[in-house]
N, C-alpha and C positions, 0 to 999 in steps of 0.2 A: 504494500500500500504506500505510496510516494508518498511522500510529505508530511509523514505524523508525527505526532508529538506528543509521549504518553505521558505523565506525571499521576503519580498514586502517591496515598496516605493510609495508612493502616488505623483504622479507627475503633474503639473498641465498641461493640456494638450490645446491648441489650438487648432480650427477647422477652420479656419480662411481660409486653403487653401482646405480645405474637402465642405466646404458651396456653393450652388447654390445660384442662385440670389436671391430666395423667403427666404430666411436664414433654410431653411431645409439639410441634407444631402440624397443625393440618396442611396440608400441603395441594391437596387435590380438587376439594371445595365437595367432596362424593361419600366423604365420610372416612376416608382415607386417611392415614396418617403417620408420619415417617417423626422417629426418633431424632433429637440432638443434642449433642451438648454442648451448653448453651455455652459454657465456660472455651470451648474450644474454636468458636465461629469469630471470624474480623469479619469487619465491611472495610471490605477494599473502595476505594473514591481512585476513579480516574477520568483524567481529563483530558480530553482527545482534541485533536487541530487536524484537518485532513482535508486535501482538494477532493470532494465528492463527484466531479465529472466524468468521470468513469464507471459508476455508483448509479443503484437505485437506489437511495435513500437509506434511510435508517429504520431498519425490522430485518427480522431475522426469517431468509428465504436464501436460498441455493443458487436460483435461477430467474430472475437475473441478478448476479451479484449485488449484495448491498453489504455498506461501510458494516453494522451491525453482524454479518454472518460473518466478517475475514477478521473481524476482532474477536467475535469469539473464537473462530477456530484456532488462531493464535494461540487463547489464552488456554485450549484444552489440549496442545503440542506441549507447553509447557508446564501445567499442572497435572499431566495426563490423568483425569477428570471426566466423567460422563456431562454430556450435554447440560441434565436435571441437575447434579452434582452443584455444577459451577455454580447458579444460581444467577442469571448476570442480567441485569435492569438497567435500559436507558432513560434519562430523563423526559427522552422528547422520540418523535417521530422525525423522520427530513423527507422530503419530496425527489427523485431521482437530479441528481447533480447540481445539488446543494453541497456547499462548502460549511464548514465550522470554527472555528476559535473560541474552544473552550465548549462541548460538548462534554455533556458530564452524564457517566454511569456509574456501576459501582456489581461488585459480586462479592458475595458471604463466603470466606475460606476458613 
């Protein structure tokens, strides 16, 4: 991806108000529910700068490439992580070949 510029912040994150009674988080919205602990989760903050011209925009799709699918895919080469694992939320949407400065997500590691 030409032109990016990643800066991260390790935050410590509370789930405090995210937690069910059993201390799991719901995760599926079906009644489903995956375990964590809570003691071992960061919110990762990062903030991206990217020429999006090349890009359909910002959501996570295969085809046709968007900014949102080759950052994550990145981040699951180097965390080797399943897709759900990551857990990786952007702030916004973008429109195909829209640019950024300062595009801000974040994922729970």
């Amino acid at each position: 991806m030409a032109s990016c510029v990643l800066r991260s912040w390790r935050l410590p994150f509370a789930m405090s108000n995210q937690l069910s009674g059993n201390g799991c988080t719901e995760d599926f919205g079906n009644g489903a529910e995956r375990c964590v602990h809570v003691q071992d989760l960061w919110k990762w903050r990062l903030v991206l700068a990217y020429d999006g011209t090349k890009y359909s925009g910002w959501q996570y799709q295969e085809r046709p490439t968007t900014v949102q699918y080759m950052v994550e895919n990145a981040l699951l080469k180097i965390t080797k992580l399943g897709r759900k694992d990551l857990h990786f939320v952007g702030a916004s949407r973008t429109d195909a070949g829209v640019h950024a400065w300062g595009q801000v997500c974040y994922n729970m590691l």
